[in-house]
PyMOL Python script that loads the backbone (N, CA, C, O; Angstrom):
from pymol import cmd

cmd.read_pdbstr("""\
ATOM      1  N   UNK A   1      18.866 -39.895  16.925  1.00  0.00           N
ATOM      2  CA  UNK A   1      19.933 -38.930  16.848  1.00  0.00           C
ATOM      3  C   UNK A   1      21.171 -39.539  16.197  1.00  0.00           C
ATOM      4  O   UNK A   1      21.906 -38.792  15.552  1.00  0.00           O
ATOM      5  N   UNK A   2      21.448 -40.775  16.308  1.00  0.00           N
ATOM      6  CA  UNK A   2      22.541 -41.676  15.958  1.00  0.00           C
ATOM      7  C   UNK A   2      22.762 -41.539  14.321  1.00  0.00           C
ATOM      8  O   UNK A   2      23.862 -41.386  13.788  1.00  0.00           O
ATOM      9  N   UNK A   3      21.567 -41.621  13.677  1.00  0.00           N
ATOM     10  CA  UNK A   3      21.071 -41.868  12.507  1.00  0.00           C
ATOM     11  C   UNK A   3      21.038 -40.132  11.760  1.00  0.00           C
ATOM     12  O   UNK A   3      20.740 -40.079  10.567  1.00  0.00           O
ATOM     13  N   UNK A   4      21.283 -39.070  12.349  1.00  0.00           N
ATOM     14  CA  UNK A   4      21.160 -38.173  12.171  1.00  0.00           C
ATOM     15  C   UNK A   4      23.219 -37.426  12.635  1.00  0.00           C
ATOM     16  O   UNK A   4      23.820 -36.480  12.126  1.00  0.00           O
ATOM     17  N   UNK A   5      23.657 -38.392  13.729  1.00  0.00           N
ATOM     18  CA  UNK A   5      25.217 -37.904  13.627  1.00  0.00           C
ATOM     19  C   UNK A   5      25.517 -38.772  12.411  1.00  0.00           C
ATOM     20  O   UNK A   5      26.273 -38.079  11.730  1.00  0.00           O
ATOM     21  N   UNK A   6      25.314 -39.940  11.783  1.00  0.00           N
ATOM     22  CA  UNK A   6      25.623 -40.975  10.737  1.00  0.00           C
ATOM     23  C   UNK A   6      25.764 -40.132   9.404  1.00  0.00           C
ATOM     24  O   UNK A   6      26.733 -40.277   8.658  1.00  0.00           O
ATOM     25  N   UNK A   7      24.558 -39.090   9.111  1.00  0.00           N
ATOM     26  CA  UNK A   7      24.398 -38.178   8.167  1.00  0.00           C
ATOM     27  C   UNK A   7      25.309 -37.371   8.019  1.00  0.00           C
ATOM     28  O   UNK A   7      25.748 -37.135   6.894  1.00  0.00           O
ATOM     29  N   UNK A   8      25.780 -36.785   9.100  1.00  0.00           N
ATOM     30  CA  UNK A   8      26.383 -35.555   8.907  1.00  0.00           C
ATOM     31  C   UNK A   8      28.129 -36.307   8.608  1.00  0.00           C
ATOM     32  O   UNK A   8      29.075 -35.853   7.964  1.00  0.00           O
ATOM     33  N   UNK A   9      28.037 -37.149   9.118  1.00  0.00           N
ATOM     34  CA  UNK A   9      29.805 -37.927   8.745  1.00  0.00           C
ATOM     35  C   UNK A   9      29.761 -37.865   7.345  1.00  0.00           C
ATOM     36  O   UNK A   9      30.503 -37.289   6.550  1.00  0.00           O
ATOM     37  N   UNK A  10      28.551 -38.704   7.145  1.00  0.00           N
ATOM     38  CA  UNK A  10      28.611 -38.643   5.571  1.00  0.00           C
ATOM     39  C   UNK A  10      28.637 -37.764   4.332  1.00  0.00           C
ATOM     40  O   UNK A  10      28.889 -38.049   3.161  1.00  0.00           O
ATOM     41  N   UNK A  11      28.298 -36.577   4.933  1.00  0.00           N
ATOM     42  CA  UNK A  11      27.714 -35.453   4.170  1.00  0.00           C
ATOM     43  C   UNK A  11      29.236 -34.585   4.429  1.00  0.00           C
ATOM     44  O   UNK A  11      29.704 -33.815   3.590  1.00  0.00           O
ATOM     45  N   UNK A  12      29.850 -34.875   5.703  1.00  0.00           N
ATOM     46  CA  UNK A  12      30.951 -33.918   5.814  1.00  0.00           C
ATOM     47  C   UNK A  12      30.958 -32.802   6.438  1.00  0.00           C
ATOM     48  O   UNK A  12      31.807 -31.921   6.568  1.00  0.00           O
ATOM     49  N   UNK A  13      29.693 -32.971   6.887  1.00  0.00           N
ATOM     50  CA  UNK A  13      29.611 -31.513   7.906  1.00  0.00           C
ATOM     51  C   UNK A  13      30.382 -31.585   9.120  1.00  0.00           C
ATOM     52  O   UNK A  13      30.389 -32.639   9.756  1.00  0.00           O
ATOM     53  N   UNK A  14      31.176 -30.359   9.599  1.00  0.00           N
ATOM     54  CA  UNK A  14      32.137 -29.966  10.555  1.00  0.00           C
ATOM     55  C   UNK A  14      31.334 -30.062  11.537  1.00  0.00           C
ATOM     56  O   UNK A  14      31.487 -31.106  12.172  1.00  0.00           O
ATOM     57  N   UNK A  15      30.412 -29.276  11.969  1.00  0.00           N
ATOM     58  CA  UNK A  15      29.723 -28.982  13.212  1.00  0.00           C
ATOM     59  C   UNK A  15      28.473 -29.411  13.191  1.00  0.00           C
ATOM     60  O   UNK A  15      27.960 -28.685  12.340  1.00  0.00           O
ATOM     61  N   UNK A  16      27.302 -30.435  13.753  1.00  0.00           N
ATOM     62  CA  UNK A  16      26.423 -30.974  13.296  1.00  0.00           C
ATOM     63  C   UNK A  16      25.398 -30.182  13.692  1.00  0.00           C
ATOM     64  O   UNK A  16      24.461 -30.070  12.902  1.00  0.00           O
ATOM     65  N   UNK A  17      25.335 -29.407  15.077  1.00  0.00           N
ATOM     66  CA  UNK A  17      24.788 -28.598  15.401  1.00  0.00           C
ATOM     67  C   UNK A  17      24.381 -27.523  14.697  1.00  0.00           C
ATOM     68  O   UNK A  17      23.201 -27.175  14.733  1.00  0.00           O
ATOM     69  N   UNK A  18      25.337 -26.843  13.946  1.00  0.00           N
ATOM     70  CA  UNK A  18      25.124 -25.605  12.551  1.00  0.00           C
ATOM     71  C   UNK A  18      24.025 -26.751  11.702  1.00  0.00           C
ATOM     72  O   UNK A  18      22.802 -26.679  11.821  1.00  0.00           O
ATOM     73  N   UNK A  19      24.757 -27.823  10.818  1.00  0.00           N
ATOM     74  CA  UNK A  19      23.770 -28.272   9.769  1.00  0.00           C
ATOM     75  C   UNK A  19      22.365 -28.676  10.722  1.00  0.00           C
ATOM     76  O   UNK A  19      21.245 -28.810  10.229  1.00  0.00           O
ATOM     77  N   UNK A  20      22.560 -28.774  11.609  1.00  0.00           N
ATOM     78  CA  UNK A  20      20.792 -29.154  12.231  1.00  0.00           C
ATOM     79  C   UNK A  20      20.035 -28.137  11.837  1.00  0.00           C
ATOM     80  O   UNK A  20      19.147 -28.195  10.987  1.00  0.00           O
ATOM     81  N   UNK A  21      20.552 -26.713  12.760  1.00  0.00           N
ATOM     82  CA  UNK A  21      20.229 -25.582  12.611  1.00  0.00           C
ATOM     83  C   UNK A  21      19.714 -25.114  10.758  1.00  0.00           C
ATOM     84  O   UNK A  21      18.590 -24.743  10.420  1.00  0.00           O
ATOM     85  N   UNK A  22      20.785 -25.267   9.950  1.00  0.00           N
ATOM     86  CA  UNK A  22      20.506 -25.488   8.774  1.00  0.00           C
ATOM     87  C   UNK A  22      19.135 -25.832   8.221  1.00  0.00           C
ATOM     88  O   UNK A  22      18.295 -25.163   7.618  1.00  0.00           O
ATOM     89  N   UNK A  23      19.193 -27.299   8.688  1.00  0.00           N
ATOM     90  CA  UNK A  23      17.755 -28.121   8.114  1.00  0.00           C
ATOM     91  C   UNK A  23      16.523 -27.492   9.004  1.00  0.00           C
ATOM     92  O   UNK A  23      15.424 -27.591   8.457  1.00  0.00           O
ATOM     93  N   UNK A  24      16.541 -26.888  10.234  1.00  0.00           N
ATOM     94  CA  UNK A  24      15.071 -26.069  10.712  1.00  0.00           C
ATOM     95  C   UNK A  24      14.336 -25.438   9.932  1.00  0.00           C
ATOM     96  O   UNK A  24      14.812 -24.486   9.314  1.00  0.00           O
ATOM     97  N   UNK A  25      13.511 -25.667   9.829  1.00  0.00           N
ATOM     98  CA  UNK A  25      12.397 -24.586   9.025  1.00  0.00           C
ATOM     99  C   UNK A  25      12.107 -23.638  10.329  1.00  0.00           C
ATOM    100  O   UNK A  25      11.661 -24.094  11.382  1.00  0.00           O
ATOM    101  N   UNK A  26      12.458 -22.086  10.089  1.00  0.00           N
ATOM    102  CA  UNK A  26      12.216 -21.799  10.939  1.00  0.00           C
ATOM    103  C   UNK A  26      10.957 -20.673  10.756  1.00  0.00           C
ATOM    104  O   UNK A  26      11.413 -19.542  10.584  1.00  0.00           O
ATOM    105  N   UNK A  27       9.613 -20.727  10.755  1.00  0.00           N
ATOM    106  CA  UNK A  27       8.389 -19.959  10.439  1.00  0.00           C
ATOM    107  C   UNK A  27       9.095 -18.131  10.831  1.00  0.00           C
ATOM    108  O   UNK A  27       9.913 -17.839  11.704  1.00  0.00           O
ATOM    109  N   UNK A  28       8.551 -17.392  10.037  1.00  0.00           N
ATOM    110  CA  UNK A  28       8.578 -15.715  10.023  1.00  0.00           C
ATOM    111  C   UNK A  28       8.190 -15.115  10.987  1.00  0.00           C
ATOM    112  O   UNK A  28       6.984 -15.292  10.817  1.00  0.00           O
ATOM    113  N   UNK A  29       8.247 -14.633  11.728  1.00  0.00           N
ATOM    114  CA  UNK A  29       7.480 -13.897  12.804  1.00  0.00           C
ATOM    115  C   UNK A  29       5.964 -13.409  12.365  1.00  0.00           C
ATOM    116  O   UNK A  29       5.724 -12.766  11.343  1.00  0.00           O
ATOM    117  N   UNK A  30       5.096 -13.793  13.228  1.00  0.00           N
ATOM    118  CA  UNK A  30       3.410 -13.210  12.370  1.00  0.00           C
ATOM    119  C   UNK A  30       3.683 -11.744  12.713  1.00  0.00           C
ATOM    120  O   UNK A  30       4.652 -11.390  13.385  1.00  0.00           O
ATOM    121  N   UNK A  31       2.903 -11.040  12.284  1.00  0.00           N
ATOM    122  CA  UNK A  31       2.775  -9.870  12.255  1.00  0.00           C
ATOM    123  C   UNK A  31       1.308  -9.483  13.174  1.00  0.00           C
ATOM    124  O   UNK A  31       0.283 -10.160  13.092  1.00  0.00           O
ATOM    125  N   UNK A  32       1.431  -8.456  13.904  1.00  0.00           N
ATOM    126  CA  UNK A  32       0.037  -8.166  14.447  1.00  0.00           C
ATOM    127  C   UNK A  32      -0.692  -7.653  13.744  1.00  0.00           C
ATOM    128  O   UNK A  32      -0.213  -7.057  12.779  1.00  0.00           O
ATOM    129  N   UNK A  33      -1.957  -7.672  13.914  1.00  0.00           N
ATOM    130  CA  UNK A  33      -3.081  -7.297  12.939  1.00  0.00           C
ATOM    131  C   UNK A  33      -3.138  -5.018  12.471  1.00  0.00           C
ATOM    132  O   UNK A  33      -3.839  -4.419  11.655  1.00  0.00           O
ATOM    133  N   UNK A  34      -1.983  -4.443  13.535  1.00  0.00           N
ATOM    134  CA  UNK A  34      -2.067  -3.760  14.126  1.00  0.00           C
ATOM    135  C   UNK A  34      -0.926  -3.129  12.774  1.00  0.00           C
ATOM    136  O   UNK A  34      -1.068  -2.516  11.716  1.00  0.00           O
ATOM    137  N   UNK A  35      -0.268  -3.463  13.232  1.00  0.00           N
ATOM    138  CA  UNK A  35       1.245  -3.632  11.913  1.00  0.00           C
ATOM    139  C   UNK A  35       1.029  -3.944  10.609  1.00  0.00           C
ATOM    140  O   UNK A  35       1.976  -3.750   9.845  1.00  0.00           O
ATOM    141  N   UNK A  36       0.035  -4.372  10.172  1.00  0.00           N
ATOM    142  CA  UNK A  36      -0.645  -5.101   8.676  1.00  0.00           C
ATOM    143  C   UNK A  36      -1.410  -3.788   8.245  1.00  0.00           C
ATOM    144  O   UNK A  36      -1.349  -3.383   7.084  1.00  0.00           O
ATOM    145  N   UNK A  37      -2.097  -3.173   9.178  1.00  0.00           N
ATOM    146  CA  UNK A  37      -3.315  -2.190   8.989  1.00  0.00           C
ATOM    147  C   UNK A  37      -2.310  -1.308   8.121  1.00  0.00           C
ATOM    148  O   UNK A  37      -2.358  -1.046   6.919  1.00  0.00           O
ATOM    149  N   UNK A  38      -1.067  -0.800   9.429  1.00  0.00           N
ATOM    150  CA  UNK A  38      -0.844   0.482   9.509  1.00  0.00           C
ATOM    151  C   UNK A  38       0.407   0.110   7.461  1.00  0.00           C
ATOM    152  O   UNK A  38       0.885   0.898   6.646  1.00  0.00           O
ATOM    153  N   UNK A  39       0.398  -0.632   7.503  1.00  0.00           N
ATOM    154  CA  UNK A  39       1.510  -0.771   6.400  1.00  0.00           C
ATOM    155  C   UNK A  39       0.640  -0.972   5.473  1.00  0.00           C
ATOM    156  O   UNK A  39       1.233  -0.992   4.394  1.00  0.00           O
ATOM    157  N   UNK A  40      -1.003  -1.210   5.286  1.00  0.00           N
ATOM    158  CA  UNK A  40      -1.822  -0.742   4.674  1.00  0.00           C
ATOM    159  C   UNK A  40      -1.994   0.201   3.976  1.00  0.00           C
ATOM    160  O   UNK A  40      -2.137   0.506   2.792  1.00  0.00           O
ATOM    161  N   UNK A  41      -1.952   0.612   4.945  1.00  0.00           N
ATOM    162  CA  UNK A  41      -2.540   2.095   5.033  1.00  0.00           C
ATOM    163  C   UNK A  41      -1.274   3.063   4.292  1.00  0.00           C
ATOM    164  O   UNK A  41      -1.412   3.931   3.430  1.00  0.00           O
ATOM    165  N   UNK A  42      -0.294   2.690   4.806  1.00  0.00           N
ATOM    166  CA  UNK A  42       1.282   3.714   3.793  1.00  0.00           C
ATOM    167  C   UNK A  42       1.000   2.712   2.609  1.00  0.00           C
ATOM    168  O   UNK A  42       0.459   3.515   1.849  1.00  0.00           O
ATOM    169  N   UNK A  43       0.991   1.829   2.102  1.00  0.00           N
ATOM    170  CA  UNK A  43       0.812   1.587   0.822  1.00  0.00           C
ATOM    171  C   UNK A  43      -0.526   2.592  -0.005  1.00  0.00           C
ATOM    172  O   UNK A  43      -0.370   3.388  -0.931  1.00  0.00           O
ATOM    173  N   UNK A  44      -1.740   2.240   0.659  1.00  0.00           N
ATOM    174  CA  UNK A  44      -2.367   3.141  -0.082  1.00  0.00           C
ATOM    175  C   UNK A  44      -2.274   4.303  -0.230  1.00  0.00           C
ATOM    176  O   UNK A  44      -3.080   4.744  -1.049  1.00  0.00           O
ATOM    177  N   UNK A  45      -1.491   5.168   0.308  1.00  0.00           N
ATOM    178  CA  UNK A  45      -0.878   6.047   0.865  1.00  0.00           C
ATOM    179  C   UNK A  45      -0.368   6.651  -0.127  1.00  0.00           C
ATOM    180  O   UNK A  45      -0.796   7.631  -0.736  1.00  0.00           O
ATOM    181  N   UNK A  46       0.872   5.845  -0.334  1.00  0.00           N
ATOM    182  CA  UNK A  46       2.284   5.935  -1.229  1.00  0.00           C
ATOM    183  C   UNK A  46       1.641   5.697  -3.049  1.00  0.00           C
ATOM    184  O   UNK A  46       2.150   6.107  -4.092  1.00  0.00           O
ATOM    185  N   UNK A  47       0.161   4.751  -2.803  1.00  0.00           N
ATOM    186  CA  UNK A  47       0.138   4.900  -4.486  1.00  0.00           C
ATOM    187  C   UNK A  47      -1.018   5.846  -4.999  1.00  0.00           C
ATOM    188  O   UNK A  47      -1.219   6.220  -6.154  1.00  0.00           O
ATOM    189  N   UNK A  48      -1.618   6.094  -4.027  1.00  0.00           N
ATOM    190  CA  UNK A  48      -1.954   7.585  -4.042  1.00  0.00           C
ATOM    191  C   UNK A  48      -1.810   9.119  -4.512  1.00  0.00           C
ATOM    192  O   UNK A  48      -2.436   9.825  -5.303  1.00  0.00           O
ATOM    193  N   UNK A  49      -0.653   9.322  -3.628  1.00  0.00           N
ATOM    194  CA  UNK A  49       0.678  10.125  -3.713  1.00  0.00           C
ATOM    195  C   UNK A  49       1.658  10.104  -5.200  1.00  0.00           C
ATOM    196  O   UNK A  49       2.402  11.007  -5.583  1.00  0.00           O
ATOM    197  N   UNK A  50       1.430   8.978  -5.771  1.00  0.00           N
ATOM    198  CA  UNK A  50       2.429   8.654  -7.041  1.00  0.00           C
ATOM    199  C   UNK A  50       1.401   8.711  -8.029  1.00  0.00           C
ATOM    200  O   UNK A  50       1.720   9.350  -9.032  1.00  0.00           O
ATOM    201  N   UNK A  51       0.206   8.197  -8.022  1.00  0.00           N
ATOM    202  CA  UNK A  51      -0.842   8.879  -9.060  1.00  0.00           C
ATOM    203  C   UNK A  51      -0.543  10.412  -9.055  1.00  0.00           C
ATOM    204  O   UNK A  51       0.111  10.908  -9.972  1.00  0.00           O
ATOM    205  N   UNK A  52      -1.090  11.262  -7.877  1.00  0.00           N
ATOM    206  CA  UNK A  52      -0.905  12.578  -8.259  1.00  0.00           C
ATOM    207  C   UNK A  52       0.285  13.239  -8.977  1.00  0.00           C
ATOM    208  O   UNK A  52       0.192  13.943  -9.983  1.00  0.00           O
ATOM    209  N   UNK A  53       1.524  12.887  -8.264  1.00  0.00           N
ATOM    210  CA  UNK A  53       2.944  13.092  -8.938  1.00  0.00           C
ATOM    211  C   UNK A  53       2.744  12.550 -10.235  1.00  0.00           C
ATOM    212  O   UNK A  53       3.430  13.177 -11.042  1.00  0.00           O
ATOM    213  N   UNK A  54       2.064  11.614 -10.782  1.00  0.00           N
ATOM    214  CA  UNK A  54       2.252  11.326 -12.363  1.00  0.00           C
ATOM    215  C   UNK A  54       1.527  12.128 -12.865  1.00  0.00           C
ATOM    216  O   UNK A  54       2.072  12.825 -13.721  1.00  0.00           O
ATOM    217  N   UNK A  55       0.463  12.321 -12.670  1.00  0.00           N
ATOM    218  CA  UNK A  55      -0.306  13.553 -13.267  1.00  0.00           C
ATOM    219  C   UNK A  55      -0.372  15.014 -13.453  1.00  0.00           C
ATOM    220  O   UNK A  55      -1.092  15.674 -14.202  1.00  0.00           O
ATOM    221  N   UNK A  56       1.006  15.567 -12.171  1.00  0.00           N
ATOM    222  CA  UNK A  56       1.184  16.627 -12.737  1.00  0.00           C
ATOM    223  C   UNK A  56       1.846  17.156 -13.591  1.00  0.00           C
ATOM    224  O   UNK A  56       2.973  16.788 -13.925  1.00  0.00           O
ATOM    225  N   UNK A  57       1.007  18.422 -14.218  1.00  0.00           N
ATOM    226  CA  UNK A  57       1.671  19.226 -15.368  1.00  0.00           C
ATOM    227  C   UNK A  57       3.301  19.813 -15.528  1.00  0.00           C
ATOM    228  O   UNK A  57       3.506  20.611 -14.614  1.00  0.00           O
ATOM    229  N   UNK A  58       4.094  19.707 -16.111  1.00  0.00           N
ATOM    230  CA  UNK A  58       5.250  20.625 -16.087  1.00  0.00           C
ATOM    231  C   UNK A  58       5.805  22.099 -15.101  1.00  0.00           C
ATOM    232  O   UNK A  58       6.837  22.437 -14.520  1.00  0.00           O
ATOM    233  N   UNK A  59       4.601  22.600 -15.312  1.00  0.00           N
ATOM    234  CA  UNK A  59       4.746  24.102 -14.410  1.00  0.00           C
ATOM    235  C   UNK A  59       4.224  23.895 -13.238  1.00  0.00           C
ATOM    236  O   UNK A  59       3.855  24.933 -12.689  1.00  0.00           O
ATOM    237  N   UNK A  60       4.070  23.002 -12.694  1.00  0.00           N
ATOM    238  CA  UNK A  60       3.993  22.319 -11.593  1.00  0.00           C
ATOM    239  C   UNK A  60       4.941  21.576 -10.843  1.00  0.00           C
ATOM    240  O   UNK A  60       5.337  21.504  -9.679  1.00  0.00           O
ATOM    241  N   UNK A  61       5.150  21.069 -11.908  1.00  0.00           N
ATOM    242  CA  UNK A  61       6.934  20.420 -11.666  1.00  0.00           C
ATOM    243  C   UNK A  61       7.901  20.951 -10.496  1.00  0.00           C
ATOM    244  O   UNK A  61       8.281  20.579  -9.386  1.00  0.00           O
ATOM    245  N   UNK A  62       8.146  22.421 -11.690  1.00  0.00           N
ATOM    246  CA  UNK A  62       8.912  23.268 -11.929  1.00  0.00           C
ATOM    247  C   UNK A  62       8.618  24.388 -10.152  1.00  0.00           C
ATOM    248  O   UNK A  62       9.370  25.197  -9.609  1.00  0.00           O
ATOM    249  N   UNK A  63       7.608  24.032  -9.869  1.00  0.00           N
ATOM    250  CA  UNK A  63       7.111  24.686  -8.451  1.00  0.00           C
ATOM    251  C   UNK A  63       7.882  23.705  -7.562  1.00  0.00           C
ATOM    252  O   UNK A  63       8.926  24.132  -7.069  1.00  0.00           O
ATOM    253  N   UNK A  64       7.473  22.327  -7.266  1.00  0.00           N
ATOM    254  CA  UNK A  64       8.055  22.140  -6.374  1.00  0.00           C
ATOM    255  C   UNK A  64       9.279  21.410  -6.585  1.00  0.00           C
ATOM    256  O   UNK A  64       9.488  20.464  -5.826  1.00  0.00           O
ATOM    257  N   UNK A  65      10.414  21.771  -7.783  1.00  0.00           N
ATOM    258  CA  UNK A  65      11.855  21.368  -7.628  1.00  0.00           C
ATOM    259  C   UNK A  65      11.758  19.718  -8.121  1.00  0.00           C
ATOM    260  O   UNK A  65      12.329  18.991  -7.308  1.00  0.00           O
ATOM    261  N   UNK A  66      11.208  19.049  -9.178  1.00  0.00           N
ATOM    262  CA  UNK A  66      11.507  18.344  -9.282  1.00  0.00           C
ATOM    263  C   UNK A  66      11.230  18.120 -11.141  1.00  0.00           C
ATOM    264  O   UNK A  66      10.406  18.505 -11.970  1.00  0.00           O
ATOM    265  N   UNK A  67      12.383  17.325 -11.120  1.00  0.00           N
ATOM    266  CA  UNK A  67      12.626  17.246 -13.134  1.00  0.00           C
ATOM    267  C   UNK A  67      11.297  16.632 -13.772  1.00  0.00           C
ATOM    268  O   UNK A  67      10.331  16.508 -13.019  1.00  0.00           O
ATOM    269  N   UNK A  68      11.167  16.205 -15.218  1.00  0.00           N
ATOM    270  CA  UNK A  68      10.289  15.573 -15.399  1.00  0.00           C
ATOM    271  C   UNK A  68      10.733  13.851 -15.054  1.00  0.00           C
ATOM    272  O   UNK A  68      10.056  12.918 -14.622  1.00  0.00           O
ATOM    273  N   UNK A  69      11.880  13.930 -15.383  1.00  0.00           N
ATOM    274  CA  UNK A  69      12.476  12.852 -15.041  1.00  0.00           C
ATOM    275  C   UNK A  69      12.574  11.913 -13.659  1.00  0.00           C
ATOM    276  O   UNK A  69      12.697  10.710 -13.432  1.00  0.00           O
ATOM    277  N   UNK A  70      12.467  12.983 -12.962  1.00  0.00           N
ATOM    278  CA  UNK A  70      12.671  12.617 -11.434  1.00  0.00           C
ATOM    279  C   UNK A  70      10.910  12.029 -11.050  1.00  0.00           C
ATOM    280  O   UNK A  70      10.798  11.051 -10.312  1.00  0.00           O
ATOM    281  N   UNK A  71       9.916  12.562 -11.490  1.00  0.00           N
ATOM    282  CA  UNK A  71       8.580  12.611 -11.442  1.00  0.00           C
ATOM    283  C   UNK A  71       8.673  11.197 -11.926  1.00  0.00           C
ATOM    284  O   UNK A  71       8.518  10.291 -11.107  1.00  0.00           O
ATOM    285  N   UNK A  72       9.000  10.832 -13.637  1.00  0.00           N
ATOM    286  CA  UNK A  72       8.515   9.303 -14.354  1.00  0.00           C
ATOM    287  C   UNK A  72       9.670   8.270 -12.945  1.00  0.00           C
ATOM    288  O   UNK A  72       9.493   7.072 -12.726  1.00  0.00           O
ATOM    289  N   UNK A  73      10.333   8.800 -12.496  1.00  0.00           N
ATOM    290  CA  UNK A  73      11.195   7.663 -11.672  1.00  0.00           C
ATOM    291  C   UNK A  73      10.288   7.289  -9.945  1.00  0.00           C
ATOM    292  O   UNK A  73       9.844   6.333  -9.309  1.00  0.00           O
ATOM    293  N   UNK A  74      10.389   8.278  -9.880  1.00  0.00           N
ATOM    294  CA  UNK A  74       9.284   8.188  -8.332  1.00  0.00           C
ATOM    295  C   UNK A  74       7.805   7.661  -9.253  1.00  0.00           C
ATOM    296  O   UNK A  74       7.582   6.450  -9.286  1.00  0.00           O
ATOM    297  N   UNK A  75       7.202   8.262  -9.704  1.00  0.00           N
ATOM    298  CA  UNK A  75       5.716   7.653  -9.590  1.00  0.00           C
ATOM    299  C   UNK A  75       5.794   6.381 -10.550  1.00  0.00           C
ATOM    300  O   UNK A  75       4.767   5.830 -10.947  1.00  0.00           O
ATOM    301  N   UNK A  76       7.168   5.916 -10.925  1.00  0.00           N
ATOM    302  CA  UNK A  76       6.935   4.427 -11.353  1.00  0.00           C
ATOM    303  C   UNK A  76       7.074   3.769 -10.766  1.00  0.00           C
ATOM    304  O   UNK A  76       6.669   2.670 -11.145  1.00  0.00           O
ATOM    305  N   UNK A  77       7.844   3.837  -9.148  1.00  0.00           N
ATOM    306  CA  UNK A  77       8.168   2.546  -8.313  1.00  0.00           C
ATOM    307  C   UNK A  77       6.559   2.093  -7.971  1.00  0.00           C
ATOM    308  O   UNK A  77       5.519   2.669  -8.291  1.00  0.00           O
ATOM    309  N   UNK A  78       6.796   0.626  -7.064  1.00  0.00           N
ATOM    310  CA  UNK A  78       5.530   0.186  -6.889  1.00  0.00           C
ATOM    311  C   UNK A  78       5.448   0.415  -5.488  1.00  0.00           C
ATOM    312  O   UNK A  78       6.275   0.754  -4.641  1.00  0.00           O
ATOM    313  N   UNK A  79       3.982   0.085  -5.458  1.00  0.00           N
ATOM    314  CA  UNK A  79       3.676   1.053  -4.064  1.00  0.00           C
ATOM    315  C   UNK A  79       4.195   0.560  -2.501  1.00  0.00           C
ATOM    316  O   UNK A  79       3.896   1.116  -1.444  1.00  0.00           O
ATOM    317  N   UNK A  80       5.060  -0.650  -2.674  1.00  0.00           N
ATOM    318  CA  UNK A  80       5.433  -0.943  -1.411  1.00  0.00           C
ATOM    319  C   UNK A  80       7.077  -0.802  -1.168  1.00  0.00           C
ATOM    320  O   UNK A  80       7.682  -1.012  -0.117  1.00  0.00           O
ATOM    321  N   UNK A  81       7.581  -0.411  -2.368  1.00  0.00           N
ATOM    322  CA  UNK A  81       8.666   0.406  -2.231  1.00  0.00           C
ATOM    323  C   UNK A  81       9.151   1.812  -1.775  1.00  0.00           C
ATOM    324  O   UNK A  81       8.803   2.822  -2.388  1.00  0.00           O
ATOM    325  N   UNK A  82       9.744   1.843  -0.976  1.00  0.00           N
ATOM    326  CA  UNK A  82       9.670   3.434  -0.269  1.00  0.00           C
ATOM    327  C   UNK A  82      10.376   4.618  -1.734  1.00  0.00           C
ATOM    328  O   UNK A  82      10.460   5.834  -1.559  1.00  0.00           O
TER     329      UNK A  82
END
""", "prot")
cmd.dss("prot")
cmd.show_as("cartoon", "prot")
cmd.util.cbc("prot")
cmd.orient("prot")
């Protein structure tokens, strides 16, 4: 620990406790297998959903309220973007 307050004099850190904290690697939370499925599953979902929207015709569009423009902007995001 000595060798580790020695560092932080040197380095200039105020609070050694923060730069410790700093240097942790601290791993991501896993995810349950349960939570992986279901966010699966809205991805395939969502690029699904954006195939069809790219493929429809104009007078189709025009049914359910949306530009052509608005159509090339939604069915270009990628599928894990909401």
């Amino acid at each position: 620990m000595s060798n580790y307050l020695n560092s932080c004099k040197q380095t200039g850190s105020i609070n050694p406790a923060v730069d410790l904290m700093r240097r942790i690697a601290i791993a991501p939370p896993v995810k349950s297998s349960n939570t992986i499925a279901a966010t699966m599953a809205t991805w395939i979902a969502r690029h699904g959903q954006r195939r069809a929207l790219a493929a429809l015709p104009p007078h189709m569009l025009n049914d359910i309220g949306i530009t052509r423009r608005q159509q090339i902007q939604e069915s270009g995001k990628p599928f894990w973007v909401e």
